[in-house]
N, CA, C and O atoms as a GROMACS GRO file, in nm:
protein
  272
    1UNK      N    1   0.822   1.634  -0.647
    1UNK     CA    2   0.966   1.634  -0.655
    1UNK      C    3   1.005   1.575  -0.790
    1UNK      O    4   0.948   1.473  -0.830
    2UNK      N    5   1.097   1.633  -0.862
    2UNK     CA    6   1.151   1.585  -0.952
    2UNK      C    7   1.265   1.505  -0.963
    2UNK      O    8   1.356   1.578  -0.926
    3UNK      N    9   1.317   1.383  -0.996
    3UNK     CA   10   1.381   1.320  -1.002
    3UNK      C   11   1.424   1.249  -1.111
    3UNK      O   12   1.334   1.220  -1.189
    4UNK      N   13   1.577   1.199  -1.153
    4UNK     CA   14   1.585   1.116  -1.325
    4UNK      C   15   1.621   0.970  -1.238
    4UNK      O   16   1.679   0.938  -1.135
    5UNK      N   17   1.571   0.925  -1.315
    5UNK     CA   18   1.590   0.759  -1.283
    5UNK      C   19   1.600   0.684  -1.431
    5UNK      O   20   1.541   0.715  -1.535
    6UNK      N   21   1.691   0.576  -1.408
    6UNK     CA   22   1.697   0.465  -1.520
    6UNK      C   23   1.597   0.380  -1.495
    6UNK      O   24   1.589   0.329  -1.383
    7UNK      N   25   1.475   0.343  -1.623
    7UNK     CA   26   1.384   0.214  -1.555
    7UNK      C   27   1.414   0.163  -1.682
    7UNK      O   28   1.462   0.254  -1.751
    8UNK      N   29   1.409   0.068  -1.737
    8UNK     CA   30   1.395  -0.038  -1.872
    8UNK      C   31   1.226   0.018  -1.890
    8UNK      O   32   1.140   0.039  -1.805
    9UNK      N   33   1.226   0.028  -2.018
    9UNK     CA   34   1.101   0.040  -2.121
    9UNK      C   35   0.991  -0.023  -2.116
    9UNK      O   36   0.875   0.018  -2.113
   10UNK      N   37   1.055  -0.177  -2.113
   10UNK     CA   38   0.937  -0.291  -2.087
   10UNK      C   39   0.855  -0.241  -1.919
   10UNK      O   40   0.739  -0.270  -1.890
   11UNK      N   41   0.945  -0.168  -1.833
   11UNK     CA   42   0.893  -0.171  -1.700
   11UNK      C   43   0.789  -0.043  -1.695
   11UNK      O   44   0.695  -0.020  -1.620
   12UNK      N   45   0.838   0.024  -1.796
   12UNK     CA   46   0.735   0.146  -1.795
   12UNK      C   47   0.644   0.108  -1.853
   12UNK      O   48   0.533   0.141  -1.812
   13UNK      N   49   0.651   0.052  -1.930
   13UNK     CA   50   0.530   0.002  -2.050
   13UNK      C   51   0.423  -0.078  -1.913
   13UNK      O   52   0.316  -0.024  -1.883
   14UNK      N   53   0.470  -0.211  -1.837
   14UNK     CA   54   0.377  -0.253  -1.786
   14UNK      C   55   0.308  -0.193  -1.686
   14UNK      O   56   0.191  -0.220  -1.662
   15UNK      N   57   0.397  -0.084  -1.604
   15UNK     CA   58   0.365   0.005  -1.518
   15UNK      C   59   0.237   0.095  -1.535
   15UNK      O   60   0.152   0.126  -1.451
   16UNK      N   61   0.252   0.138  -1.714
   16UNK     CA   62   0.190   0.220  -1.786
   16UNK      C   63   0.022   0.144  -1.759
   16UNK      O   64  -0.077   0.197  -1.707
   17UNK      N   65   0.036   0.015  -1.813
   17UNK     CA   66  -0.051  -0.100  -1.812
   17UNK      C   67  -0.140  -0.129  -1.703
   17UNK      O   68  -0.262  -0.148  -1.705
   18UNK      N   69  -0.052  -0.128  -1.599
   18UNK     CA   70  -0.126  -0.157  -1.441
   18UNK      C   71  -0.192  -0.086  -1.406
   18UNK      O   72  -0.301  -0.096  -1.351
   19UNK      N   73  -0.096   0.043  -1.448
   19UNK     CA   74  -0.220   0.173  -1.322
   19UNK      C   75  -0.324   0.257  -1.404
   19UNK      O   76  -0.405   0.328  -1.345
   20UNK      N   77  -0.319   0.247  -1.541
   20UNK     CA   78  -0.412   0.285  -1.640
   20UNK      C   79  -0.367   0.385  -1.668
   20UNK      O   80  -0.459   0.441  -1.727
   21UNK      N   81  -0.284   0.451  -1.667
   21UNK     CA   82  -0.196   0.572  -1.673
   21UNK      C   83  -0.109   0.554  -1.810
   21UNK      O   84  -0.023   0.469  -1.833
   22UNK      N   85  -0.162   0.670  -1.906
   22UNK     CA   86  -0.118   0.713  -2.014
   22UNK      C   87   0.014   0.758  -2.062
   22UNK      O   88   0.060   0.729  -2.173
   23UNK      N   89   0.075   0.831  -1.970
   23UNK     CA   90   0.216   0.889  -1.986
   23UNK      C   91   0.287   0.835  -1.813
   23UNK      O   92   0.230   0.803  -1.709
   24UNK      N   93   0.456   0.848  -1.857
   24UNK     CA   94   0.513   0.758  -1.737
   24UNK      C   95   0.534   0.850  -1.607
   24UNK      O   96   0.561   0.794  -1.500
   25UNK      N   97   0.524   0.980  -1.613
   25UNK     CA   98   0.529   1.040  -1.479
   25UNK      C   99   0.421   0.960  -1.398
   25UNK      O  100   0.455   0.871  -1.320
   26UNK      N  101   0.265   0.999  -1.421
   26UNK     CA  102   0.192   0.961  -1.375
   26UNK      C  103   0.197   0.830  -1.301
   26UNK      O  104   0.179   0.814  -1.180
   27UNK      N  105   0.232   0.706  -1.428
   27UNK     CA  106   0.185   0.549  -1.399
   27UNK      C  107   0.346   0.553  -1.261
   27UNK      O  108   0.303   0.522  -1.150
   28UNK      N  109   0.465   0.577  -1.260
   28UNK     CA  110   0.531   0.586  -1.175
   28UNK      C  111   0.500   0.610  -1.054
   28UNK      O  112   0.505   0.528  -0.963
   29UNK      N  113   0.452   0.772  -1.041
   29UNK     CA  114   0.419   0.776  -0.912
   29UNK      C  115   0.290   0.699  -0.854
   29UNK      O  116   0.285   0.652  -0.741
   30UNK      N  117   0.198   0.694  -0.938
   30UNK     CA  118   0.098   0.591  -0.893
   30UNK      C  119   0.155   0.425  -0.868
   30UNK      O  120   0.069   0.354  -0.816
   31UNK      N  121   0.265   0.367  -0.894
   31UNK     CA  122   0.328   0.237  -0.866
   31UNK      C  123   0.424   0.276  -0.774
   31UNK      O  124   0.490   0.182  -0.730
   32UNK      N  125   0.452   0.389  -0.731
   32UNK     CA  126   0.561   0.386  -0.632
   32UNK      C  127   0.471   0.446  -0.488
   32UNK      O  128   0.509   0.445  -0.372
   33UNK      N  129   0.340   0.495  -0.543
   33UNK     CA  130   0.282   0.527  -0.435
   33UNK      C  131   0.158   0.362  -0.337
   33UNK      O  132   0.156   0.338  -0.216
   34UNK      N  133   0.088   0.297  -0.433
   34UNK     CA  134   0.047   0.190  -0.400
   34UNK      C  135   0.146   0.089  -0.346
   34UNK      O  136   0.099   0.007  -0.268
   35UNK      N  137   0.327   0.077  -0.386
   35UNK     CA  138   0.428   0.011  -0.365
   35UNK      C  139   0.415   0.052  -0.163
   35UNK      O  140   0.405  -0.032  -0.073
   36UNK      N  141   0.419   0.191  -0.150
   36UNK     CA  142   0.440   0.216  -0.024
   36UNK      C  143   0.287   0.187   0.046
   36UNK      O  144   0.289   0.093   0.126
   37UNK      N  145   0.212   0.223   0.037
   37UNK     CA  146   0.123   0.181   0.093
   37UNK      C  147   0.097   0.018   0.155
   37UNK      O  148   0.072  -0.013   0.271
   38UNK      N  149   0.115  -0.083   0.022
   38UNK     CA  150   0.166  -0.186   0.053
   38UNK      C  151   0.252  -0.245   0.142
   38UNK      O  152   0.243  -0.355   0.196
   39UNK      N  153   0.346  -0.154   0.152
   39UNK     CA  154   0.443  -0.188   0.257
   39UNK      C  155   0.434  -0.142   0.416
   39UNK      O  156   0.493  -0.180   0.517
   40UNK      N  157   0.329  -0.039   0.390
   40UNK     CA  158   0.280   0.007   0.530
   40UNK      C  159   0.230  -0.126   0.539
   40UNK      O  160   0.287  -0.224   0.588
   41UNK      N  161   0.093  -0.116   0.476
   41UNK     CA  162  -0.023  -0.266   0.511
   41UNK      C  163   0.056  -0.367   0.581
   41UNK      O  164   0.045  -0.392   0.701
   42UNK      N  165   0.158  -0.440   0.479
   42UNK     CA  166   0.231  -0.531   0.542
   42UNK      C  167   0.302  -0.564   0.717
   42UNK      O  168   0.297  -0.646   0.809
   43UNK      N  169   0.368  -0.434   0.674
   43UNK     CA  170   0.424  -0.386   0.830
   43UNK      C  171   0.315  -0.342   0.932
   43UNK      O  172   0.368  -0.332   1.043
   44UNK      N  173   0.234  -0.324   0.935
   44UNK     CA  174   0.069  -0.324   1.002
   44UNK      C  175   0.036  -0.454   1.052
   44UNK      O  176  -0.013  -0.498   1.156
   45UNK      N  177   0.070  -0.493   0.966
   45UNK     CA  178   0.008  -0.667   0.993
   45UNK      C  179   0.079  -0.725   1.056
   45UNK      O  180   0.037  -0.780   1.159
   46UNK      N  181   0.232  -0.738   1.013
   46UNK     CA  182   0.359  -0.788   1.080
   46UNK      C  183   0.337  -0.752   1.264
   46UNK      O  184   0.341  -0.832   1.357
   47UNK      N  185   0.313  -0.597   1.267
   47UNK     CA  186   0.340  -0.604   1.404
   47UNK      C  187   0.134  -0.629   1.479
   47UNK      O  188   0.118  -0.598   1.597
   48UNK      N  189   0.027  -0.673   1.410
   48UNK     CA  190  -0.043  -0.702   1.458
   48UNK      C  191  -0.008  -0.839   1.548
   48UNK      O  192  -0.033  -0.863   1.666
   49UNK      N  193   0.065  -0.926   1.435
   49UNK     CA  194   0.070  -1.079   1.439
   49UNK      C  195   0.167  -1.103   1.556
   49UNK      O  196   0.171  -1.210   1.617
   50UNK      N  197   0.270  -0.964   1.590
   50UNK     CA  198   0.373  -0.979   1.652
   50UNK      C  199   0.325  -0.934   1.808
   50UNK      O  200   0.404  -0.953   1.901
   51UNK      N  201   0.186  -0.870   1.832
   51UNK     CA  202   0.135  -0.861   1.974
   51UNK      C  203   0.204  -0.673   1.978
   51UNK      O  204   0.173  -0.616   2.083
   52UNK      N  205   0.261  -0.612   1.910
   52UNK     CA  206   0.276  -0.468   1.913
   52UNK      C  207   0.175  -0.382   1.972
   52UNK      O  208   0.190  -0.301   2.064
   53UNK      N  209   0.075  -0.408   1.910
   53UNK     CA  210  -0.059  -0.334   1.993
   53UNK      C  211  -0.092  -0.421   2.077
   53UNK      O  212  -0.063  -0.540   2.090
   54UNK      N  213  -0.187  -0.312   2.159
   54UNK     CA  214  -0.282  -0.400   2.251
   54UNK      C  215  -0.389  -0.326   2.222
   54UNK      O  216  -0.404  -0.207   2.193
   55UNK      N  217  -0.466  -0.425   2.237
   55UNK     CA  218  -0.597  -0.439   2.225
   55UNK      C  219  -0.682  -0.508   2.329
   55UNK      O  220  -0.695  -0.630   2.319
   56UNK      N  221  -0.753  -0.433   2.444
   56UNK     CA  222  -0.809  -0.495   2.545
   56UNK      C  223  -0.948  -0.549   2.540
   56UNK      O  224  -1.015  -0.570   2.642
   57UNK      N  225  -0.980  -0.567   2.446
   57UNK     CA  226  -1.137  -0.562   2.398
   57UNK      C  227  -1.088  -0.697   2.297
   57UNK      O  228  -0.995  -0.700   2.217
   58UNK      N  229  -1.186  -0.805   2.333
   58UNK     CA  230  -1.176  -0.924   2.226
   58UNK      C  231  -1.279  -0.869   2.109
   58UNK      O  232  -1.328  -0.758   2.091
   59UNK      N  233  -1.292  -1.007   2.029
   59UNK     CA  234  -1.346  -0.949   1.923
   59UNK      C  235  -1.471  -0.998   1.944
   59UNK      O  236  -1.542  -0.988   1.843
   60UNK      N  237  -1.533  -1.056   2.052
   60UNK     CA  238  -1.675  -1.071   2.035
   60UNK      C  239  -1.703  -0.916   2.149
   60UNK      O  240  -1.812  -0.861   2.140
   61UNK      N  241  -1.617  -0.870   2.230
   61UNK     CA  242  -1.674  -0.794   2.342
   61UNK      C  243  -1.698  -0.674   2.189
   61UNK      O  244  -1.816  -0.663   2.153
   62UNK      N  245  -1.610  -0.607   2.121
   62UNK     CA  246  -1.611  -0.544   2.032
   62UNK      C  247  -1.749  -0.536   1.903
   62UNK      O  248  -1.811  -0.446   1.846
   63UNK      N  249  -1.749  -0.652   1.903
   63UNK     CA  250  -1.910  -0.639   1.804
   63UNK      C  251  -2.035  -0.665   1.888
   63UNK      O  252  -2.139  -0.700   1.832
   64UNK      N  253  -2.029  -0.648   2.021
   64UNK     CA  254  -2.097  -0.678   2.117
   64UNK      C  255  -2.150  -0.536   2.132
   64UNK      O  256  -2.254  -0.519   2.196
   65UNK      N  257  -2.096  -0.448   2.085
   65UNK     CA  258  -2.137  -0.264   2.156
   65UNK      C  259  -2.218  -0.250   2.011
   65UNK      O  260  -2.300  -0.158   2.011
   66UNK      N  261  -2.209  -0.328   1.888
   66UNK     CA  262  -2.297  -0.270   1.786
   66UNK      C  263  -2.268  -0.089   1.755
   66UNK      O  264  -2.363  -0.011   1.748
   67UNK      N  265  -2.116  -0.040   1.740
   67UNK     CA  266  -2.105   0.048   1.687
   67UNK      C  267  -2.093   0.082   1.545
   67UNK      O  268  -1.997   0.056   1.471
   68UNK      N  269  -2.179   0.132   1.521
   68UNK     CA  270  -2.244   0.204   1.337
   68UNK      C  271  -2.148   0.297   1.294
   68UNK      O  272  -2.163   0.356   1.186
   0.00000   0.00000   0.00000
């Protein structure tokens, strides 16, 4: 998808920097794509900590089956 956005220079530049990415299409979508991922992870975790799943299997019964 194509899109115009205002970013400041300095932000492309470090963006450019982070993701090893040469030109700013690229280093963008690669920082806006690790950005979301991140925020999945987070929210993953949030509702681990929050009892969302269940999980009926502790964690010793679980390494107890020795699945490879």
């Amino acid at each position: 998808m194509r899109i115009t956005v205002d970013i400041e220079d300095e932000i492309i530049t470090d963006a450019m920097e982070l993701t090893g990415e040469k030109n700013k299409s690229p280093a963008i979508a690669k920082a806006v794509e690790q950005y979301v991922k991140r925020m999945r992870a987070k929210e993953f975790g949030k509702r681990l900590r929050e009892g969302f799943y269940d999980y009926p299997s502790t964690n010793s019964e679980i390494e107890a089956l020795e699945i490879i």
